[in-house]
N, CA and C of each residue as an Amber inpcrd file, in Angstrom:
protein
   708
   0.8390000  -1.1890000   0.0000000   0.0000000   0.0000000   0.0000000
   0.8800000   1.2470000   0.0000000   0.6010000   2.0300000  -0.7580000
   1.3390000   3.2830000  -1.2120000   0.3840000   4.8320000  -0.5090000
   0.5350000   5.0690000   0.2000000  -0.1810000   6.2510000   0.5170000
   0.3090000   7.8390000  -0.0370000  -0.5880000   8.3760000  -0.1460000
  -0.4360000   9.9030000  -1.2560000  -0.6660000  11.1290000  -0.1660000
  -2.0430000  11.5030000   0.2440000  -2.0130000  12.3610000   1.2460000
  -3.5390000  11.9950000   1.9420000  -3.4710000  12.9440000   3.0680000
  -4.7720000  13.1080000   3.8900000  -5.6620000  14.1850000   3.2960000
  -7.0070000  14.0420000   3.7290000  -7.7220000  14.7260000   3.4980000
  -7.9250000  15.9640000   4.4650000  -7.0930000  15.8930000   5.7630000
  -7.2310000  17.0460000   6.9350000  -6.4490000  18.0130000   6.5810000
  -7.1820000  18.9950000   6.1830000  -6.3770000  20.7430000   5.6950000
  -5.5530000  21.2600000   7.4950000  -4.4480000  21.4680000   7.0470000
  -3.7460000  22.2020000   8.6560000  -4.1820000  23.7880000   8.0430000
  -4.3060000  24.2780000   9.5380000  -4.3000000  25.8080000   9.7010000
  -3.2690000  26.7860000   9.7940000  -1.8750000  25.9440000  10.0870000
  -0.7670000  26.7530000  10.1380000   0.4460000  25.6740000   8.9540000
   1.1030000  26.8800000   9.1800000   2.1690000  25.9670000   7.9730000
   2.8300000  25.4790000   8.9840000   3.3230000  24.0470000   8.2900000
   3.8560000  22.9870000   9.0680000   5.1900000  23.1460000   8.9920000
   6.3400000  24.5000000   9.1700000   7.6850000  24.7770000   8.9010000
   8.0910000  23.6990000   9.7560000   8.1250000  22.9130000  10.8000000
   8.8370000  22.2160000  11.4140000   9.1070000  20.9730000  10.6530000
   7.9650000  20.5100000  10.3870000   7.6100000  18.6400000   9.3320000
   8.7310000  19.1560000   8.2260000   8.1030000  20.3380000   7.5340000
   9.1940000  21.1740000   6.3220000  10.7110000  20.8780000   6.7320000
  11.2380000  21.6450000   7.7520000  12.6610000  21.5460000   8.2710000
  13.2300000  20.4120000   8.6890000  12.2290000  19.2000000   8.9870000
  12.6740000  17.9530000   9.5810000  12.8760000  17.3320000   8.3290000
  12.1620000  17.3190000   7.5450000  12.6840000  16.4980000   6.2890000
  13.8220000  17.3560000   5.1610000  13.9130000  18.8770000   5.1560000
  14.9910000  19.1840000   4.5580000  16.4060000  18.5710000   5.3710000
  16.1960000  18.9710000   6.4410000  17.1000000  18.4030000   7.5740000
  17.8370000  17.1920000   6.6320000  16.8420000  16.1440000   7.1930000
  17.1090000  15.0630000   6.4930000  18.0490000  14.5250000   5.2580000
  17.4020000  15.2790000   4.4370000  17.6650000  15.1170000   2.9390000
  18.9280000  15.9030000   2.5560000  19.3220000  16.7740000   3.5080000
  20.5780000  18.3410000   3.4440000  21.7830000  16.4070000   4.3280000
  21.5450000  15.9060000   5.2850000  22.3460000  14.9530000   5.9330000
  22.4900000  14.2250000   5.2310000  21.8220000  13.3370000   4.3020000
  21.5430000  12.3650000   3.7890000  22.4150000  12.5220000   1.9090000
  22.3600000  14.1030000   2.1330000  23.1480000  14.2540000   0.6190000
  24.7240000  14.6150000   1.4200000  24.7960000  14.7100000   2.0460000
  25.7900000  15.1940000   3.2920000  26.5080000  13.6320000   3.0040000
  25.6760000  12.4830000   3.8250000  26.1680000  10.9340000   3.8330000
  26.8970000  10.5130000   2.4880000  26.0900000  11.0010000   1.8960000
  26.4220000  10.2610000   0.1720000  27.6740000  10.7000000  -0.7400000
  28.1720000  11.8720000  -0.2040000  29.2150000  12.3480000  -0.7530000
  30.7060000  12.2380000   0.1830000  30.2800000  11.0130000   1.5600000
  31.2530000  11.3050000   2.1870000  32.2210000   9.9990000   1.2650000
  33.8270000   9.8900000   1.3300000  34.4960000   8.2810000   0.9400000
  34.0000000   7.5260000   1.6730000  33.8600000   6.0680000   1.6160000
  33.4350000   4.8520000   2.6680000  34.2500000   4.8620000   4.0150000
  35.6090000   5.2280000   3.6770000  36.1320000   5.2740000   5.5350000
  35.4600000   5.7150000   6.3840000  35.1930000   7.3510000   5.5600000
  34.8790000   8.7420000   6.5910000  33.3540000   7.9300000   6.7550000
  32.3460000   7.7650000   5.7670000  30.7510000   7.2610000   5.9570000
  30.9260000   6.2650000   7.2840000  31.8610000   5.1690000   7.4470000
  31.5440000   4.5150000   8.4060000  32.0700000   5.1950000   9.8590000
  32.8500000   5.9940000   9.5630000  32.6800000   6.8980000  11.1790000
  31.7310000   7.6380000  11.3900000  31.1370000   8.4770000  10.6380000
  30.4330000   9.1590000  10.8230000  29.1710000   8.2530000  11.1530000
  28.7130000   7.5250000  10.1060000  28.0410000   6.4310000  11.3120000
  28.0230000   6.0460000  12.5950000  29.1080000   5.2710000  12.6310000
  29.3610000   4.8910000  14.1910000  29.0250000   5.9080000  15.1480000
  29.4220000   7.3790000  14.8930000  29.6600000   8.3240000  15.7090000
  28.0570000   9.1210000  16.2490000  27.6030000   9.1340000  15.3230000
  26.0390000   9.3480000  15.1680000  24.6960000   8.7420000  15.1610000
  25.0880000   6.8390000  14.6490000  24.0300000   6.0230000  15.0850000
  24.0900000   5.4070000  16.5190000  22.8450000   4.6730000  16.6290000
  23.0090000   4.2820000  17.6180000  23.6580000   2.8440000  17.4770000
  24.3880000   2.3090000  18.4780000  24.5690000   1.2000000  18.5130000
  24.5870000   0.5200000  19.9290000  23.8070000  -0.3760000  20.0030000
  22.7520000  -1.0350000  21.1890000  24.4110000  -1.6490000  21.9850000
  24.8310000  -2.3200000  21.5580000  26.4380000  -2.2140000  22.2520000
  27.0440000  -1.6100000  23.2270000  27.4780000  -0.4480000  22.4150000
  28.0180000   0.7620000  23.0240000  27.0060000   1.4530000  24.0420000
  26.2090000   1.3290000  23.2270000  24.9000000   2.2130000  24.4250000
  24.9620000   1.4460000  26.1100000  24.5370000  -0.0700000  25.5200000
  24.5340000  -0.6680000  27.0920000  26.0580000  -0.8010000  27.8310000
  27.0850000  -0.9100000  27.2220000  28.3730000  -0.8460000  27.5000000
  28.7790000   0.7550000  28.3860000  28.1890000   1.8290000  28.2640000
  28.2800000   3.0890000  28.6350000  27.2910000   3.0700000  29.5580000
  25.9420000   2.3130000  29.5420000  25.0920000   2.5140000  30.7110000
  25.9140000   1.7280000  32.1320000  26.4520000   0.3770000  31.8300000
  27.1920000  -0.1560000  32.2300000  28.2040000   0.3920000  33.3400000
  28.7550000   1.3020000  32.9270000  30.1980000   1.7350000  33.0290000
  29.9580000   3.1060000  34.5840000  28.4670000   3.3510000  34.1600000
  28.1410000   4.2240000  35.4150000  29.0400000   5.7390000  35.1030000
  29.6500000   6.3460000  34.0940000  30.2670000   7.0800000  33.8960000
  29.7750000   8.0060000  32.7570000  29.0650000   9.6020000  33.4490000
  28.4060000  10.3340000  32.8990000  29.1840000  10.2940000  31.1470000
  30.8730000  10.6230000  31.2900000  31.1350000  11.1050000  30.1110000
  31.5990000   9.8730000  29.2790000  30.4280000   8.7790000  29.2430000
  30.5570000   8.0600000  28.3330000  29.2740000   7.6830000  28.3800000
  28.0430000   7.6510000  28.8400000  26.9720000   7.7970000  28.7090000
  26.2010000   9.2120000  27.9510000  26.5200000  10.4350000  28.2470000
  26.4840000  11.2750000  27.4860000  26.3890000  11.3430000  25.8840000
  27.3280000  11.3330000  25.4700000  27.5900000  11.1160000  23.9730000
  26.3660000   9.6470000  23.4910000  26.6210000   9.1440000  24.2900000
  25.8820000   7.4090000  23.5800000  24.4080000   8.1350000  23.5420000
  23.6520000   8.8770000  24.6560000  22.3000000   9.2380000  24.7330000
  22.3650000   9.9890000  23.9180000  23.2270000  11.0930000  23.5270000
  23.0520000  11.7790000  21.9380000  22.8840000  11.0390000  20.9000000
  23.0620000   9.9660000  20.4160000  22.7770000   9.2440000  19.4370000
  21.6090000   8.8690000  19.5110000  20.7270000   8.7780000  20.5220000
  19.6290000   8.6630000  20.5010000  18.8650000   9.6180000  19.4480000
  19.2390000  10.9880000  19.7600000  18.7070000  12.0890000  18.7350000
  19.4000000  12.0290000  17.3990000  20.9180000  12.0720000  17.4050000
  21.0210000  12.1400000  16.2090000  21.1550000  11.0260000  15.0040000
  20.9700000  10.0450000  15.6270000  20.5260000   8.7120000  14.6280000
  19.0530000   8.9810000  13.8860000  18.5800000   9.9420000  14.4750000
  17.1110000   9.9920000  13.9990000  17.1840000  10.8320000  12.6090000
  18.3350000  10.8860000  12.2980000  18.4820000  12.3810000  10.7810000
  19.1980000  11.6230000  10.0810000  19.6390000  10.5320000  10.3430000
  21.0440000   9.6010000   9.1250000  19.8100000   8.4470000   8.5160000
  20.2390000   8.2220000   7.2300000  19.4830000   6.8180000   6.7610000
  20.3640000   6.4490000   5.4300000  19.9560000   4.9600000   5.6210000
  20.7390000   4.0880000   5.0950000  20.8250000   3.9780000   3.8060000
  19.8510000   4.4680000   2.7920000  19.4230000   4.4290000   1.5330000
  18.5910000   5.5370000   0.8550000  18.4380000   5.6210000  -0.7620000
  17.6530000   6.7180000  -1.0120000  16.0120000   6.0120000  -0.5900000
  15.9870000   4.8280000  -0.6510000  14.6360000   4.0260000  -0.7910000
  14.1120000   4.5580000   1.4370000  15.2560000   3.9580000   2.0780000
  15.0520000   4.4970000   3.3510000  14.4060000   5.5680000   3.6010000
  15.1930000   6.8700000   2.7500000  14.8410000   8.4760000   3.2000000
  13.6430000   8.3970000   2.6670000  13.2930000   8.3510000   1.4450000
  12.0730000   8.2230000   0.6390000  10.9640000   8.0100000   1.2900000
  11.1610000   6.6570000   1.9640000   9.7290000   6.1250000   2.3570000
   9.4380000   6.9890000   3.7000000  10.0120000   7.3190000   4.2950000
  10.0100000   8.0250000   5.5500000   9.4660000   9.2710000   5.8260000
  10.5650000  10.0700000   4.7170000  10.3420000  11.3050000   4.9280000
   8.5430000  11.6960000   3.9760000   8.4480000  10.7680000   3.2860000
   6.9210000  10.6830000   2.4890000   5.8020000  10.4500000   3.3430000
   5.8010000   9.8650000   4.4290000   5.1660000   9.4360000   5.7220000
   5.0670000  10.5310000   6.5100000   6.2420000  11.1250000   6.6850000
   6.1630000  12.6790000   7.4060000   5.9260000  13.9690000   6.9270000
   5.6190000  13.7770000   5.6860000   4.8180000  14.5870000   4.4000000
   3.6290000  14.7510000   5.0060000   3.1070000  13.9120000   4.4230000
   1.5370000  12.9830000   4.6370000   0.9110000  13.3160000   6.0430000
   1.5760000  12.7730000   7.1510000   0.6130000  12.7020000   8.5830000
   1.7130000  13.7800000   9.2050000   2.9390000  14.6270000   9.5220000
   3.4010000  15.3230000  10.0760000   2.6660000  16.2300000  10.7850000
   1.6780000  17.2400000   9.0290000   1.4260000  18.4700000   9.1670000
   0.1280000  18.5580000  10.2210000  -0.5700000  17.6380000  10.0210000
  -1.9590000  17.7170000  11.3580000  -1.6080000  17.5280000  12.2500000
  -0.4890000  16.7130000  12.5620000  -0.2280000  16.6440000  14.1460000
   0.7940000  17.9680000  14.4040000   1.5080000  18.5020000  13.7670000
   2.0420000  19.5850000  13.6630000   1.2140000  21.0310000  14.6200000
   0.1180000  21.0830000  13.6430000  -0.9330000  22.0580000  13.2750000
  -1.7610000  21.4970000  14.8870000  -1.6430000  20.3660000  15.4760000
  -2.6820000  20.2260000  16.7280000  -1.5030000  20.6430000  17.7070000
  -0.4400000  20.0820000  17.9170000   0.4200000  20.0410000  19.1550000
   1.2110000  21.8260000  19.0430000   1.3670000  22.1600000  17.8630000
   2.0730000  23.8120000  17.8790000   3.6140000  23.3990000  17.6490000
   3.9480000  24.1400000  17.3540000   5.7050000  23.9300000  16.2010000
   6.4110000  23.5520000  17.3150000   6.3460000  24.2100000  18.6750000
   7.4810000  23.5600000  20.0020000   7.4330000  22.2120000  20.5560000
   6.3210000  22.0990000  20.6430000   5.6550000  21.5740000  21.6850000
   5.9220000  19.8480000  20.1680000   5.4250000  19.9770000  19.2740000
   5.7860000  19.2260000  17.7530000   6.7950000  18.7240000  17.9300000
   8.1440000  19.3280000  17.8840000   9.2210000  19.4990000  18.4190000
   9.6600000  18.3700000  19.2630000   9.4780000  18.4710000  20.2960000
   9.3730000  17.8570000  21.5930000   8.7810000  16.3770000  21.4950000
   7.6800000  16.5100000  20.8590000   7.2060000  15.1860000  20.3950000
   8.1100000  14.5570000  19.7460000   8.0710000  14.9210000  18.7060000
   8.8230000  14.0860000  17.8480000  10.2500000  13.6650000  18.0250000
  11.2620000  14.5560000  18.2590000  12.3930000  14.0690000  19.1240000
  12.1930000  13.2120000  20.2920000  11.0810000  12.9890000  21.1250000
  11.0420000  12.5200000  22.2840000  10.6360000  11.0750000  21.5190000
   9.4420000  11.1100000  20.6680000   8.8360000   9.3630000  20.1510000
  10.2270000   9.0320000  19.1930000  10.8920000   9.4230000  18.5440000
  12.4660000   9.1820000  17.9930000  13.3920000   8.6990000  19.3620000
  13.6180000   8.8530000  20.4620000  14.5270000   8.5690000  21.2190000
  14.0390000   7.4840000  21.8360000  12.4890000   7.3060000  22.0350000
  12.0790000   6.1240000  23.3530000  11.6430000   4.9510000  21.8450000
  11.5850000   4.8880000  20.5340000  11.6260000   4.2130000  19.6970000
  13.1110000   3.4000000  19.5160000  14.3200000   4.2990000  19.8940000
  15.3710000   3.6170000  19.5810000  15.7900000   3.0410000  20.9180000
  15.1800000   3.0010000  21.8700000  15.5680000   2.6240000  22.8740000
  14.5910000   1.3090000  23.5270000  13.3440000   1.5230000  22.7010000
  12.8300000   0.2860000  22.5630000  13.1240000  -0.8890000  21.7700000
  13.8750000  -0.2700000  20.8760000  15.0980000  -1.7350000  20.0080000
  15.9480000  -1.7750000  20.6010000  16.5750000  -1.0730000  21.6760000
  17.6080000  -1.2060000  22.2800000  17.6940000  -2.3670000  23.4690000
  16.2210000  -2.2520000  23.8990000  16.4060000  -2.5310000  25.1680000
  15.9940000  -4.4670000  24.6370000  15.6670000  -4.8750000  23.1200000
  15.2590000  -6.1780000  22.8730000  16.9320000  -6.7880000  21.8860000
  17.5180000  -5.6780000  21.9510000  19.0000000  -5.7930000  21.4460000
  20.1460000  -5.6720000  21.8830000  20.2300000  -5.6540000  22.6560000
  21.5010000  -4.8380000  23.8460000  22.7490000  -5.0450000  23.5540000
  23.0430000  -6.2830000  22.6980000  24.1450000  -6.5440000  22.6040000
  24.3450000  -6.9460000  21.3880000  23.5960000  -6.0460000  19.9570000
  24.1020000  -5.9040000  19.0660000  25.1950000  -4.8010000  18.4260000
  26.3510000  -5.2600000  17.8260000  27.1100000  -4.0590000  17.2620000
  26.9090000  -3.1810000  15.8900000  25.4950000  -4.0610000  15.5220000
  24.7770000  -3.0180000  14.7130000  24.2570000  -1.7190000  14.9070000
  25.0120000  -0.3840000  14.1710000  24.2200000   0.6070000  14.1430000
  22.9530000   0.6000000  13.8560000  22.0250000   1.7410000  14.5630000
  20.5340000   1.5250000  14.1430000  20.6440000   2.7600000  13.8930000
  19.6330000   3.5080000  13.2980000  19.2170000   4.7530000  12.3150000
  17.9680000   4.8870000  11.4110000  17.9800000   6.4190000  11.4960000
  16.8340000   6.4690000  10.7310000  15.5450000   7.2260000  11.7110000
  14.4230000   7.8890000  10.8430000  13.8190000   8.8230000  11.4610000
  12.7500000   7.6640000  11.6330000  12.3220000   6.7300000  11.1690000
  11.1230000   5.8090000  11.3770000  10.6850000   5.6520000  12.7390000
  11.2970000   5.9860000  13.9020000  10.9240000   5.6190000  15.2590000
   9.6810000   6.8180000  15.7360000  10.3930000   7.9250000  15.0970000
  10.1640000   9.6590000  15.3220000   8.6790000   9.7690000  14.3690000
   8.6550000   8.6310000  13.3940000   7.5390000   9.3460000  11.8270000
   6.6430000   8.2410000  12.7480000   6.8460000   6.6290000  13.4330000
   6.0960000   6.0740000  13.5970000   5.0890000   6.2410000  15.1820000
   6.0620000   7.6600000  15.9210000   5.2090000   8.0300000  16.4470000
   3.9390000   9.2820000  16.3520000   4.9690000   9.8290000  15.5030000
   3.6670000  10.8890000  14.3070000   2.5970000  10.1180000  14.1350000
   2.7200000   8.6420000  13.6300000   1.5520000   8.0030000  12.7780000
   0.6290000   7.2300000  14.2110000   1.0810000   7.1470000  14.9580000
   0.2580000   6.8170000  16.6010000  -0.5340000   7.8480000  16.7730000
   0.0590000   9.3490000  16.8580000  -0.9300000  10.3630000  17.5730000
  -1.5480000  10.5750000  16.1340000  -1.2370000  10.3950000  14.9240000
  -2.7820000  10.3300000  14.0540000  -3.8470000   9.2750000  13.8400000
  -3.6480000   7.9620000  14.4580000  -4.3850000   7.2760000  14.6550000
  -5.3580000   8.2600000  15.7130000  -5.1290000   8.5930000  16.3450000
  -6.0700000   8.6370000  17.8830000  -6.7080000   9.4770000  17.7320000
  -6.0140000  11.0480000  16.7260000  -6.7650000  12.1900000  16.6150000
  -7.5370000  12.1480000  15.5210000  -6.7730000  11.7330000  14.3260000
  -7.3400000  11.4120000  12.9490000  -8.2060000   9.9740000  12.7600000
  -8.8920000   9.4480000  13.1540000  -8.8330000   8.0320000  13.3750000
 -10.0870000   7.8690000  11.6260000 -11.0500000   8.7600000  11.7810000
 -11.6750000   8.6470000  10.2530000 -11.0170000   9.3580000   9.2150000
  -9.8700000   9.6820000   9.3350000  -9.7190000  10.5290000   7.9520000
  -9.1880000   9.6090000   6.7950000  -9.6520000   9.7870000   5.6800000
  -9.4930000   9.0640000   4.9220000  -7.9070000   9.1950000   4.0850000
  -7.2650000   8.1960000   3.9490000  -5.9070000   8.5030000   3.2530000
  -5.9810000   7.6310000   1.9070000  -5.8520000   8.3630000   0.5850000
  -5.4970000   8.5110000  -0.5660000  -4.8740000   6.7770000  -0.6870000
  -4.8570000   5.5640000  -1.0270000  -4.2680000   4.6070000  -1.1340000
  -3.8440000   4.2830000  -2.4270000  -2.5960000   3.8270000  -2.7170000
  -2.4550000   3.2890000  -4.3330000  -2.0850000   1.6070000  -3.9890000
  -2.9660000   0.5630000  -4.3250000  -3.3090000  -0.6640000  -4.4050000
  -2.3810000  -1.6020000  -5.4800000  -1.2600000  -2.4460000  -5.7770000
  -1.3080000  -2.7840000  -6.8760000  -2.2070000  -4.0750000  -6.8920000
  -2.4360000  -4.2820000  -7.8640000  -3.6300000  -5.8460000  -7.8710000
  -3.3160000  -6.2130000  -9.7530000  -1.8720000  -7.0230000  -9.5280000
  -1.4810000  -7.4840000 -10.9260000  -0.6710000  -6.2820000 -11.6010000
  -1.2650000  -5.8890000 -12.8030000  -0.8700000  -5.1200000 -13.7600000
  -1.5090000  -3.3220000 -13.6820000  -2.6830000  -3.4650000 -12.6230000
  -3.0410000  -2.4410000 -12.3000000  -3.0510000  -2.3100000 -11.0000000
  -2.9600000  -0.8380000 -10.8800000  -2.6170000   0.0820000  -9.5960000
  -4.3520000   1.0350000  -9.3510000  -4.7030000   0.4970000  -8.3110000
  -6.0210000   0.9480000  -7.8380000  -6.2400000   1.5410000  -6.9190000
  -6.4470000   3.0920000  -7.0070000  -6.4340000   3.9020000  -5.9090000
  -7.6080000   4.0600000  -5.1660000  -7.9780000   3.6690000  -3.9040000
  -8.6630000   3.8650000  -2.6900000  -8.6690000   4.9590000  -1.8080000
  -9.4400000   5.2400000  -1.0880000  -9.6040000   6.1550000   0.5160000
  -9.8740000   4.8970000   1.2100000  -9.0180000   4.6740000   2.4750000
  -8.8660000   4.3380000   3.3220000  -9.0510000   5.0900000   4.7710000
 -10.0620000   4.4620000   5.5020000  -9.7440000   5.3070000   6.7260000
  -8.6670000   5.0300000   7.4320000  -8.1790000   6.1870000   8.0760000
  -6.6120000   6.0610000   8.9130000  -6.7470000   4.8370000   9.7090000
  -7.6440000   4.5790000  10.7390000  -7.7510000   4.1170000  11.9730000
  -7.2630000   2.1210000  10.7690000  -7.9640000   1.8820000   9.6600000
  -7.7030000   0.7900000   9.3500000  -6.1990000   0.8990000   8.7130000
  -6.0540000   1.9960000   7.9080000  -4.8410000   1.9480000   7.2290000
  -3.1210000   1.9260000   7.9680000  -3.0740000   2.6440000   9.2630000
  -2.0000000   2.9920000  10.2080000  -2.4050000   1.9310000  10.9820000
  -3.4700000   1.1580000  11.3000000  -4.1570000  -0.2700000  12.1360000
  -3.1430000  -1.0070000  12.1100000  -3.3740000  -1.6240000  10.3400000
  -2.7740000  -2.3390000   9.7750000  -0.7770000  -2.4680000  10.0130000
  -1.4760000  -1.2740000   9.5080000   0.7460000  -0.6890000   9.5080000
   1.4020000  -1.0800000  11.2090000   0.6510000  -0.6130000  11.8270000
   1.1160000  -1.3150000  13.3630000   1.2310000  -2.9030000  13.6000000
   0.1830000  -3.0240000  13.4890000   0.3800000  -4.7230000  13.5060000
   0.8900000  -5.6680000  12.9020000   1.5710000  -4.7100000  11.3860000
   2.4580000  -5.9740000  11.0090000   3.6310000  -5.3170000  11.4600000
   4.2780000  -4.6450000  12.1680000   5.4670000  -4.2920000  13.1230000
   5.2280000  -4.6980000  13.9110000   4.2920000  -4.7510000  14.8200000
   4.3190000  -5.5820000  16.0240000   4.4030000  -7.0100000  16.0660000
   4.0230000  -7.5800000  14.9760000   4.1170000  -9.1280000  14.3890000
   5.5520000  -9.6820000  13.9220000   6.3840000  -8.4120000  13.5150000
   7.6350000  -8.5260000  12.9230000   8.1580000  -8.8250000  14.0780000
   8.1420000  -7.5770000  15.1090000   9.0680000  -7.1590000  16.1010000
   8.7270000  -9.1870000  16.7870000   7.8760000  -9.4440000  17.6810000
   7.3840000 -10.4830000  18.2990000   8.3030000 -11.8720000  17.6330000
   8.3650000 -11.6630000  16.0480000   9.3380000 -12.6030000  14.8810000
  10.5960000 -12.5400000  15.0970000  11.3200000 -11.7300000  15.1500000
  12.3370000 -11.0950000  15.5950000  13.0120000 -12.1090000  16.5820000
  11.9950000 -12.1050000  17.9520000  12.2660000 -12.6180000  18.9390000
  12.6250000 -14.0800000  18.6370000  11.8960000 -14.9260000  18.1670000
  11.8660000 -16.1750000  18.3430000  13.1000000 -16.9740000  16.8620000
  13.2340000 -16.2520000  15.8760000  14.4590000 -16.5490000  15.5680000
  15.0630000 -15.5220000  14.5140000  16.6260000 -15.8380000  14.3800000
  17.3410000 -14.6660000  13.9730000  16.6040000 -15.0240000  11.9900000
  16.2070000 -13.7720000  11.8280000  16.3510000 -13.7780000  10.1350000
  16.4040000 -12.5430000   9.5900000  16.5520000 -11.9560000   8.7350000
  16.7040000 -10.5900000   7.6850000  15.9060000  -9.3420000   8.1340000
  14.5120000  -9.4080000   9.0610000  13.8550000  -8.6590000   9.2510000
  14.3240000  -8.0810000  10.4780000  15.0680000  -8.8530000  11.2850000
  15.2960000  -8.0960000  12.6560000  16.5720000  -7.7170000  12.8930000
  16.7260000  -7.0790000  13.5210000  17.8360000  -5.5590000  14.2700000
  18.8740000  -6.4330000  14.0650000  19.4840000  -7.7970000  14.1670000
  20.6990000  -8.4030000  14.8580000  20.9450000  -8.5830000  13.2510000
  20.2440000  -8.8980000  12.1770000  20.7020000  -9.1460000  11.1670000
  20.9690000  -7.7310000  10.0990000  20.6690000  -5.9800000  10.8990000
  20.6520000  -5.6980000  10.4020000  20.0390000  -5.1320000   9.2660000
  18.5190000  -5.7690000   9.3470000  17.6990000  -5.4420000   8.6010000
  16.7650000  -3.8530000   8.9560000  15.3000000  -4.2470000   9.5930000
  14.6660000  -3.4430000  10.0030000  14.2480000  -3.3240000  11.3920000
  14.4590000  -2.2140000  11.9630000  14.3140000  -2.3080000  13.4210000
  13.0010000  -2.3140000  13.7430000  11.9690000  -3.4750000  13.8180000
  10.7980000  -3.3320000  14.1360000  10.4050000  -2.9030000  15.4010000
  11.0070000  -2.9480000  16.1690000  10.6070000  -3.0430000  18.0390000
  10.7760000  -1.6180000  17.7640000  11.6900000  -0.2840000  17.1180000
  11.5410000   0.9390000  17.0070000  10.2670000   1.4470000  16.7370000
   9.8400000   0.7940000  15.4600000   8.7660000   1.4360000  14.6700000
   7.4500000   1.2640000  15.7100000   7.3780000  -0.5570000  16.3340000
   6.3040000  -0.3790000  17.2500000   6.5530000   0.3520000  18.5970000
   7.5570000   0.4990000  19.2130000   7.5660000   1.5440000  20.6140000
   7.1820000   2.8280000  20.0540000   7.7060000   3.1760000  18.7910000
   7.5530000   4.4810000  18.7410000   6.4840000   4.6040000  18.5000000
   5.1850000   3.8110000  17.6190000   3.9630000   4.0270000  17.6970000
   2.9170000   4.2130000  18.8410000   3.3780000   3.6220000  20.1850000
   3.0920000   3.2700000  21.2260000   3.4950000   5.0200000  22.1020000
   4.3310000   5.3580000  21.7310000   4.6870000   6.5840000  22.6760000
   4.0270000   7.4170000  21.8430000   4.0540000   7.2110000  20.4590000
   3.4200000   8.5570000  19.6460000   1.9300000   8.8080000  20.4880000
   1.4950000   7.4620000  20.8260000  -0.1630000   7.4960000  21.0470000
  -0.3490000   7.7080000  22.6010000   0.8320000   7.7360000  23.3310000
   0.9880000   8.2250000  24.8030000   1.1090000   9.6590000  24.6530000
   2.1620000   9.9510000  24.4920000   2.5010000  11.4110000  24.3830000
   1.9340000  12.4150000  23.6430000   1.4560000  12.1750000  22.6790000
   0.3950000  13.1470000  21.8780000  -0.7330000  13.8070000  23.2350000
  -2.2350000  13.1040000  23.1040000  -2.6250000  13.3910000  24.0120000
  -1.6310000  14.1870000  25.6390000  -0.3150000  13.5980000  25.8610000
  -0.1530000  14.6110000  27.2340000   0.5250000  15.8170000  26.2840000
   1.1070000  15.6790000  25.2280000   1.2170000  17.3460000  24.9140000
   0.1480000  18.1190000  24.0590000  -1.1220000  17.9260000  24.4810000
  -2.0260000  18.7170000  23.9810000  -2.5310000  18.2610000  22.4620000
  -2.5440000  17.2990000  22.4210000  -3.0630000  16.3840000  21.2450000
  -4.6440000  16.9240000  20.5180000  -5.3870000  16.8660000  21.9810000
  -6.6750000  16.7480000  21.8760000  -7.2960000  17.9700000  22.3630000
  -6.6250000  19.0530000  22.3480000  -7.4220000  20.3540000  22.9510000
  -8.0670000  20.7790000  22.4170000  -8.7030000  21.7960000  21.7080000
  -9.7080000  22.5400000  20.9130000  -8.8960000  23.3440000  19.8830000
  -7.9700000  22.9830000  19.7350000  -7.6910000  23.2060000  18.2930000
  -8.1180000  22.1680000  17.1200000  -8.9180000  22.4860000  16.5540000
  -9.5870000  22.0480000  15.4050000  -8.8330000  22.0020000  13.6970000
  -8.5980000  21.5730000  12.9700000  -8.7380000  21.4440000  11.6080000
  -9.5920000  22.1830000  10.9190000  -8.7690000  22.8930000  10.0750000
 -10.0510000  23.8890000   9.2670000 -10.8520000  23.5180000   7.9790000
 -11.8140000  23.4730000   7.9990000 -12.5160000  22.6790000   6.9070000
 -12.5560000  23.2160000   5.7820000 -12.7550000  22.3990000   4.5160000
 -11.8690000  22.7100000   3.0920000 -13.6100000  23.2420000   2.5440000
């Protein structure tokens, strides 16, 4: 399923969703032009890696815990591929700007860095002792897509279907379409557990336990930063 946009008009411009994905894409052309030596430090230095992280929690020593909890944030701006940034930052296109437009550009802010940090730390805490870097804004977009389940739950999203040789576009309501999208991360993540293969964190693949914590905090934390107050959506 390919999603295009929502039907909920925001009332303010969404400069933050805007800046988070130039962000992105300014790092990400940043990544691509570095040689492979320099790319894999700069990795290391900036993703997270569940290793080092518990190795520094370990150690009881602020100035090596420090730096490791920064990677929490700044792993959330590096990604691995153009197909990675793509799908992501298209997701934070799409559902950013209403939750944007409900919570207010700071307070947005706050969210989203905060469902990005307790996402990578929810793969962390089912990985602890992988020396795989993890990365990528998916923890941060999949808690965006939690607090639009809860607020947005009928809005209909634009679907492109393939079925064979043709591509069949639908409205989907959110509450089934982001439903869906949760539960096969939570099905992954649960897979994960019971044996090693391509989809989970240790092999390197996709960090599912991110995408579902972070959906899980998106749908906590929204509501406590003002998710649901009387700011309304302006009708088209």
């Amino acid at each position: 399923m390919v999603p295009l946009h929502d039907n909920n008009p925001t009332r303010i411009t969404p400069f933050v969703t805007y800046g988070f994905i130039g962000l992105n894409i300014f790092i990400f052309l940043y990544q691509v032009s570095l040689p492979i030596p320099e790319l894999q430090q700069f990795v290391e230095a900036y993703a997270v890696i569940p290793k080092q992280l518990t190795t520094s929690f370990q150690s009881g020593d602020w100035a090596q815990i420090g730096p490791q909890v920064m990677t929490l944030f700044t792993s959330q701006f590096l990604h691995g591929g153009f197909l990675h940034l793509g799908g992501n930052m298209l997701f934070l296109w799409i559902f950013g700007n209403n939750i944007e437009d409900q919570l207010g550009h700071v307070r947005f802010i706050i969210f989203y860095l905060l469902c990005g940090a307790l996402a990578a730390l929810t793969q962390w805490f089912f990985s602890m002792s992988s020396p795989i870097p993890m990365l990528g804004a998916s923890g941060a977009i999949a808690g965006v897509l939690g607090a639009y389940i809860i607020r947005f739950p009928k809005a209909r999203v634009l679907t492109l279907i393939p079925l064979g040789f043709f591509i069949i576009p639908i409205r989907i309501p959110a509450i089934f379409f982001l439903g869906f999208w949760f539960l096969q991360q939570a099905l992954y993540s649960v897979a994960s557990l019971q044996v090693r293969t391509t989809i989970g964190m240790e092999e390197g693949g996709v960090a599912y336990w991110a995408h579902a914590g972070g959906f899980v905090f998106g749908v906590i934390l929204g509501p406590l930063l003002g998710l649901f107050s009387d700011r309304e959506p302006a009708s088209r």
